[in-house]
N, C-alpha and C positions, 0 to 999 in steps of 0.2 A: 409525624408530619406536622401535626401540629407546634410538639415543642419548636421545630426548626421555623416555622412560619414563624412565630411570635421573637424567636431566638434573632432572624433574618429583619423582621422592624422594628426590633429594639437596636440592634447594632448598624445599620442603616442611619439612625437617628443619631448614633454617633460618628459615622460617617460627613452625616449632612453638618452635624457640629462645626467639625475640625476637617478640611477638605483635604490640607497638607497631612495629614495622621500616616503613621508610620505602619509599615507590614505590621507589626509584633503590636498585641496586646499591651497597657502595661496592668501592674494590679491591679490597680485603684477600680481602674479603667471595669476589669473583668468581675473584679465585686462588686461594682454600681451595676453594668448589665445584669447579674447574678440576681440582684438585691430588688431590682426593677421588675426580674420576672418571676422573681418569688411572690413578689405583691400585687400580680397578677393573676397569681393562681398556678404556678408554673414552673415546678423545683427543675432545674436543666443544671445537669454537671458541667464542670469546668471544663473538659474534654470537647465537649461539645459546642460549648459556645465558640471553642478554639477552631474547632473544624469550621463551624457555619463561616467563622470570621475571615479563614483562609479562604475561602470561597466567594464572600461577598466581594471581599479585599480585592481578590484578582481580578472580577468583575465589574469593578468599579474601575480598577486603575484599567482592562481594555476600552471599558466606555470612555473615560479620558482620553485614553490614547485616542482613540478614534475620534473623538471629535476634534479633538487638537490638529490628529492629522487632513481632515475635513475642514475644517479651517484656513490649513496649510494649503487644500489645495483650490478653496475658493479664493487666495490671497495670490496663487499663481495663475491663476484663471486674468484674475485682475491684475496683474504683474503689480500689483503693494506689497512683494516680499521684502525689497528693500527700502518702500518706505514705512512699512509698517512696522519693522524687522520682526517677522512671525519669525516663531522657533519650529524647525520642520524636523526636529527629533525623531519625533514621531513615527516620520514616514520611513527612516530609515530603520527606527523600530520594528514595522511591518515589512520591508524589504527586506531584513536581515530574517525574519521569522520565518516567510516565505521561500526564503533560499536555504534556509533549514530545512523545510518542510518535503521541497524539492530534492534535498539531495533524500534523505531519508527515506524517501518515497523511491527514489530509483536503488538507495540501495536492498532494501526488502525485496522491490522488482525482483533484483539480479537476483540475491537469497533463495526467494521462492523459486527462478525457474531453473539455476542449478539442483536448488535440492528434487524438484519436480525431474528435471532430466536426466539425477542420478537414481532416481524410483524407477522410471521408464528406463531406466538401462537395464535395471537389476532385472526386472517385470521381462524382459527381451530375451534376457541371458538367461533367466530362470527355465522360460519358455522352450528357447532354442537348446536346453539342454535338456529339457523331459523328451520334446523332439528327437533328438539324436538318437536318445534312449530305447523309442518306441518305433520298429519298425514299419507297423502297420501307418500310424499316421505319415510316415517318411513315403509309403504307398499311394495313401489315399491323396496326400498332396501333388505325388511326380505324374498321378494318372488323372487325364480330363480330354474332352475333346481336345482341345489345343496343342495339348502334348500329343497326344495319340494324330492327330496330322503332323503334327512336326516330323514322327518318327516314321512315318510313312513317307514324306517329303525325302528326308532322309534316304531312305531304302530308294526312291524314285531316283534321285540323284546320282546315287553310288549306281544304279542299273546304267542310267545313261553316260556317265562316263567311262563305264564299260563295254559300252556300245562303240562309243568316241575313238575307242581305245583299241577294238577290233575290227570298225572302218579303216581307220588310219593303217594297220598290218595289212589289211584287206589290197588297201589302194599301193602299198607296198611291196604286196606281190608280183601284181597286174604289171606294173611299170618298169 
């Protein structure tokens, strides 16, 4: 932690140097950071200064962005986009990242709930096949009150349209 603090305000400091400075290290560059924090007390390999610098680097060029596009949009607030001619890169920068962001996000969505819906299928099928297997749960399921009325209803039904059925012969004799 500490090497990377010291590693993060020594290369910062070359940052604040050169504000155009490129992604990439050059040598010079990496043996003066190197040389600096040796004489600080603080041997940090090459590798490493490389990482911090990736990291600072990106985080420097979002804070630009941002305030560029901050900028961009206090110049559209004041409608001085064309007389100022602000560069509104930027924004589209962010709106292009966003609609990355956006899609990438819906498509994991969909990933996740197919693969979830194909777990729930298996988990279903898995189920309904130990089911089939096992007669007793095939039991304990088809029996409950509700079934045991049904199949009384059932039986009540079948008598009265036998009834229905022997009125009607009934009333066919008589006449």
């Amino acid at each position: 932690a500490v090497v990377s603090t010291q590693s993060t305000g020594e290369l910062q400091r070359l940052l604040l140097a050169d504000e155009q400075h490129g992604k990439h290290l050059e040598n010079d560059e990496l043996t003066t950071v190197r040389r600096n924090l040796q004489t600080q007390g603080v041997d940090v390999p090459y590798d490493i200064i490389c990482k911090v610098w990736e990291k600072l680097y990106k985080l420097t060029f979002l804070n630009r962005a941002m305030t560029s596009a901050q900028q961009c949009r206090k110049a559209f607030y004041h409608r001085n986009i064309a007389c100022n001619a602000v560069e509104c890169n930027d924004v589209v920068l962010f709106w292009r990242a966003n609609k990355m962001l956006e899609i990438t996000s819906n498509a994991l969505r969909l990933q996740i709930m197919n693969t979830e819906a194909q777990r729930l299928e298996k988990e279903v099928k898995q189920y309904l096949e130990d089911l089939s297997h096992d007669g007793e749960k095939k039991k304990a399921l088809i029996k409950g009150k509700r079934v045991d009325l049904a199949e009384e209803l059932r039986k009540v039904r079948g008598i009265q349209d036998k009834l229905d059925t022997f009125i009607e012969e009934l009333k066919k004799d008589h006449q």
